[in-house]
C-alpha positions in Angstrom: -13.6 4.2 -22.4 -11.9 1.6 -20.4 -11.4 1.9 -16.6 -7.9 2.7 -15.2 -6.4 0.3 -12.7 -5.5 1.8 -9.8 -5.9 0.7 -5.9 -9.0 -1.1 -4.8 -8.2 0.0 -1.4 -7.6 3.3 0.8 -4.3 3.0 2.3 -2.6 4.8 4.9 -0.2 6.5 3.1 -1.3 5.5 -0.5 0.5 7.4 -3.2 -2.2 8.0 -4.9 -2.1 12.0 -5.3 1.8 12.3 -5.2 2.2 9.8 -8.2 3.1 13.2 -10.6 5.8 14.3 -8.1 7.0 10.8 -7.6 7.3 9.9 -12.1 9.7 12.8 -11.8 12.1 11.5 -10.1 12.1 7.9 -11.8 15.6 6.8 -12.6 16.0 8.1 -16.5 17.2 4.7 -17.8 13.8 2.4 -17.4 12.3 4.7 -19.8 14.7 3.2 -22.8 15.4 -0.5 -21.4 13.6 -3.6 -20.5 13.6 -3.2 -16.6 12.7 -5.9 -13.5 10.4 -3.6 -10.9 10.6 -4.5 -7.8 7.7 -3.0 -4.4 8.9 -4.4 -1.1 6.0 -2.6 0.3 3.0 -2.7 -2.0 0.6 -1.8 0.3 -2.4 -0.3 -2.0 -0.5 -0.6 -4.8 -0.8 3.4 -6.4 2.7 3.2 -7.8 2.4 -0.4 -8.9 -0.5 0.2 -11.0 1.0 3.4 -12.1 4.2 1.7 -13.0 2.3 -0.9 -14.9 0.7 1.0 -17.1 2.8 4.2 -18.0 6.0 1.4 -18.4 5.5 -1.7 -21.4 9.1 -2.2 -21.2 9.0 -4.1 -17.6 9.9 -7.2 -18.1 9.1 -9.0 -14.7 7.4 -7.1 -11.4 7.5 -8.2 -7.8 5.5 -6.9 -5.2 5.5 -8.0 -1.5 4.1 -7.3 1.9 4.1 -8.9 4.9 0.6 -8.5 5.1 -1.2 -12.0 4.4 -4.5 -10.7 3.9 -3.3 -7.8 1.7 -1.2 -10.6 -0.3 -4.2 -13.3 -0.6 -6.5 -10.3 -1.8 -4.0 -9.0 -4.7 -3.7 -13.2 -5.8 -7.5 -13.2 -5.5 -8.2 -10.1 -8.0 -5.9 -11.7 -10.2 -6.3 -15.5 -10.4 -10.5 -15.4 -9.5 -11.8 -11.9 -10.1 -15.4 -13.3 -10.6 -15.7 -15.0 -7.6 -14.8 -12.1 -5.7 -17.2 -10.0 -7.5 -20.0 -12.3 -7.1 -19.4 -12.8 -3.4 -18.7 -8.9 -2.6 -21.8 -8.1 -4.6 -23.6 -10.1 -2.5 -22.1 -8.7 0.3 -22.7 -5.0 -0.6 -26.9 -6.0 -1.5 -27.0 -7.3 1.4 -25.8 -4.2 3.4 -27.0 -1.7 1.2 -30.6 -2.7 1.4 -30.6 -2.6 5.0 -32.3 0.9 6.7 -30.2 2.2 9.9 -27.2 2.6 11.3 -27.8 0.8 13.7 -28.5 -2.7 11.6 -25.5 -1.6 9.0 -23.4 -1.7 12.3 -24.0 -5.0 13.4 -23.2 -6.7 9.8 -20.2 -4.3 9.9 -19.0 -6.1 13.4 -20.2 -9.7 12.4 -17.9 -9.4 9.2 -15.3 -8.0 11.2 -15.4 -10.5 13.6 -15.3 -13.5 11.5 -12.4 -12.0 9.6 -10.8 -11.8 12.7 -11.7 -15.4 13.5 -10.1 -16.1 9.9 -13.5 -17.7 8.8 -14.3 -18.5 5.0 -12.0 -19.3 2.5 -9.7 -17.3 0.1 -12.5 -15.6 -1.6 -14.4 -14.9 1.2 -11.7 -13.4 3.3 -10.8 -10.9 -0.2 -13.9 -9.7 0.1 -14.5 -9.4 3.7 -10.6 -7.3 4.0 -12.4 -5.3 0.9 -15.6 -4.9 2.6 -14.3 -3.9 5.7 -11.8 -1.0 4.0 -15.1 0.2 2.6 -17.3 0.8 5.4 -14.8 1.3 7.9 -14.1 4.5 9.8 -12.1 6.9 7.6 -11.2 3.6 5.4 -8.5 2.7 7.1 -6.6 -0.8 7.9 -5.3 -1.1 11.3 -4.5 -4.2 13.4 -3.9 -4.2 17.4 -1.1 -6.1 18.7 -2.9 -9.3 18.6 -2.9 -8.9 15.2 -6.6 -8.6 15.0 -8.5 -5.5 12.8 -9.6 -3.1 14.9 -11.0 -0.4 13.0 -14.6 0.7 13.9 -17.6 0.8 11.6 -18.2 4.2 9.4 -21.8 5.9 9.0 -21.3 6.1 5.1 -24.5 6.5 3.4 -23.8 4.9 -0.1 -19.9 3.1 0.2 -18.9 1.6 -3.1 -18.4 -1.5 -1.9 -18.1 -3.9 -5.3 -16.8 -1.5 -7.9 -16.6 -4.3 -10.6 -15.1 -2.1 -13.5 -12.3 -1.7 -11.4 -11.7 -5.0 -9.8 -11.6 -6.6 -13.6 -9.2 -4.0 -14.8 -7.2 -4.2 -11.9 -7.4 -8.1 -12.8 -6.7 -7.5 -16.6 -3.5 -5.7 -15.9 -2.2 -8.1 -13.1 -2.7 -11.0 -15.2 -1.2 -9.1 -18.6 2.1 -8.6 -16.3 4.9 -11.3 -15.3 4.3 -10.3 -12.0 4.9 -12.6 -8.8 3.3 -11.5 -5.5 5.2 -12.5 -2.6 4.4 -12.5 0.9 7.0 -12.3 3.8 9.4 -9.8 5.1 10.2 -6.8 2.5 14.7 -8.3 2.6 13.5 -11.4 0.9 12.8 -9.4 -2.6 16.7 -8.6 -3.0 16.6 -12.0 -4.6 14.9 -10.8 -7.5 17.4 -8.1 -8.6 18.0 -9.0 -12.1 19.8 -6.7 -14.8 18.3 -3.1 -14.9 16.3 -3.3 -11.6 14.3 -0.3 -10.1 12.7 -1.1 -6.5 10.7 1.3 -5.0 10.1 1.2 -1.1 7.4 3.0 0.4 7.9 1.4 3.9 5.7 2.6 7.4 6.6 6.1 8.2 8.4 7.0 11.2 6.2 9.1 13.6 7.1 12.9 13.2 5.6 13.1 16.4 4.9 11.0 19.6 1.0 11.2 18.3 1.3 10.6 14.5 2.7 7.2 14.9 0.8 5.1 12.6 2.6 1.7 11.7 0.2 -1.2 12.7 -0.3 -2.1 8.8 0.4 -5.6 10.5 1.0 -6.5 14.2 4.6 -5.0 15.5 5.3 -1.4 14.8 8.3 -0.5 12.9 10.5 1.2 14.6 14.1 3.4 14.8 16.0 -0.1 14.4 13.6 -1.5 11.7 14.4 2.1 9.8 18.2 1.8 10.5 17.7 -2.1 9.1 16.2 -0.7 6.1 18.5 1.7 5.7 21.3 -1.7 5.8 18.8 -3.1 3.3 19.1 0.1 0.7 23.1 -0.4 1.1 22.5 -4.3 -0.1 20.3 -3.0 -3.1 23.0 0.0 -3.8 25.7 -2.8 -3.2 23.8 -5.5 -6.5 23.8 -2.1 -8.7 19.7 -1.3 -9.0 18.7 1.9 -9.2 16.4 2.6 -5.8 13.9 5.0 -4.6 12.1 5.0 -0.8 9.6 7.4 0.5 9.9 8.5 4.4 8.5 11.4 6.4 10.6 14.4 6.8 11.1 14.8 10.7 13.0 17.6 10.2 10.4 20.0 8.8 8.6 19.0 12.0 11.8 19.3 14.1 14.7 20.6 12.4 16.9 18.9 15.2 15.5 15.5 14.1 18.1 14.6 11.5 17.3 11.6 12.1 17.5 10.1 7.5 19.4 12.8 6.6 22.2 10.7 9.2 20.8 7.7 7.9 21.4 8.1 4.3 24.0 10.9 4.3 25.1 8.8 1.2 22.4 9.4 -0.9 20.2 12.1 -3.0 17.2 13.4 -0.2 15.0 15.3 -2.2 11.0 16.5 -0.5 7.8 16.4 -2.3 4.5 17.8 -1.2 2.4 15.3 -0.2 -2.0 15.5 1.5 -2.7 13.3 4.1 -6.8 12.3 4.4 -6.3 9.9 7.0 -6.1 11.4 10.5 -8.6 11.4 13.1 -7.4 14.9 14.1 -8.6 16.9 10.9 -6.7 19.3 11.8 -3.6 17.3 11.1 -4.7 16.9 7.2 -3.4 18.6 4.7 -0.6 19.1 3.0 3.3 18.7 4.3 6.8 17.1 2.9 8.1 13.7 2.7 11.2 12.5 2.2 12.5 10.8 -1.8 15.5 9.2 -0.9 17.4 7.7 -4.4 20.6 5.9 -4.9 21.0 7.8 -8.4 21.1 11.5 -9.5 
């Protein structure tokens, strides 16, 4: 039995286990048509792979995040899966026949630091960002304002580190698809509306709290005005006639006063799935609560 593609990274707010709820709510006309699919935000890329595999019938996929690293990593798994593999297994001997914390700490920090110093070339920086999101505390990417990745190192006993089925199936798919990965701000991928067009945006969240905020996917948080832009950006993509579907946090189940999308996109269809959230340095804050599906179609 082959292995399924699916993310080679944890990502805050990785679709993962709301993929079910999400193919419910596809627009009903991809499934008969040749389609373009569009992810401003790829992020880890749960819905992309999902898309890619459960739909033959798209013709062309664009993905994009303003991420660089994220971006050169996806390009890497695609174009030279075997030198990633051979470096990140090297990588992960290397750490995994080392005895201690304390010594698996200080490779964890000299990685960390030379991906901050933007040592090594493409390969090497794919498999440091991939390293790094595997040994990390709670596998989590975060950047400080500096734009440097300041996640500290995670007392995991036995990380998967170089899961090689996956990285060459992820590969296979990438390279089977007419896919172009793009790197840049998510307003640049209206160009690539063409025909039957479904984009699906999964930008950051906005806080449901002053102490949930957690944007810093890249340097800059995304705030009010960058939701209100993206909300000008929907009207553009309602505007060239794709069907569209974003995912948001539903501030009004926190504070039914905080109408803050249902304002936004009073034009729209708001519809709330069920979604788990694993990453949280409060456990008690995991578990299970509603997002937001907003869609420009019934």
């Amino acid at each position: 039995m082959s292995t399924e593609a699916k993310p080679f990274l944890k990502w805050a707010g990785g679709k993962g286990q709301l993929l079910s709820q999400l193919a419910t709510y596809l627009p009903q006309r991809i499934y008969n048509e040749p389609f373009t699919y569009i992810e401003p935000f790829v992020g880890g890329g749960a819905m992309l792979f999902y898309m890619l595999q459960n739909f033959s019938n798209i013709r062309k996929a664009i993905i994009n995040d303003v991420n660089d690293d994220l971006v050169l990593t996806y390009r890497t798994i695609k174009d030279d899966v075997e030198a990633l593999i051979t470096v990140l297994a090297r990588i992960e001997k290397d750490y995994l026949s080392t005895e201690g914390q304390e010594v698996r700490s200080a490779i964890f920090y000299e990685i960390r630091d030379r991906f901050n110093r933007h040592e090594g070339n493409k390969i090497e920086r794919a498999a440091q960002l991939i390293f790094l999101n595997k040994t990390c505390f709670n596998g989590l990417y975060r950047v400080n304002r500096k734009g440097l990745f300041n996640v500290p190192f995670g007392k995991y006993a036995n990380p998967t580190i170089c899961n090689v089925p996956l990285l060459r199936a992820d590969s296979q798919l990438l390279q089977n698809t007419n896919i172009e990965i793009c790197q840049g701000e998510y307003s640049q991928t209206i160009q690539y509306v063409d025909g039957l067009t479904f984009v699906y945006l999964d930008p950051p969240y906005r806080p449901l709290d002053a102490t949930s905020s957690f944007t810093a996917y890249a340097k800059g948080d995304f705030n009010d005005d960058d939701q209100q832009n993206l909300a000008a950006f929907c009207h553009q993509l309602n505007a060239s006639g794709c069907y569209w579907m974003e995912s948001n946090a539903d501030c009004s189940a926190k504070n039914p006063n905080d109408t803050f999308f249902e304002e936004l996109y009073k034009d729209y269809q708001i519809e709330r799935v069920y979604a788990s959230r694993a990453i949280n340095a409060n456990a008690s804050k995991r578990g299970k609560l509603t997002e937001l599906l907003i869609k420009n179609y019934e």
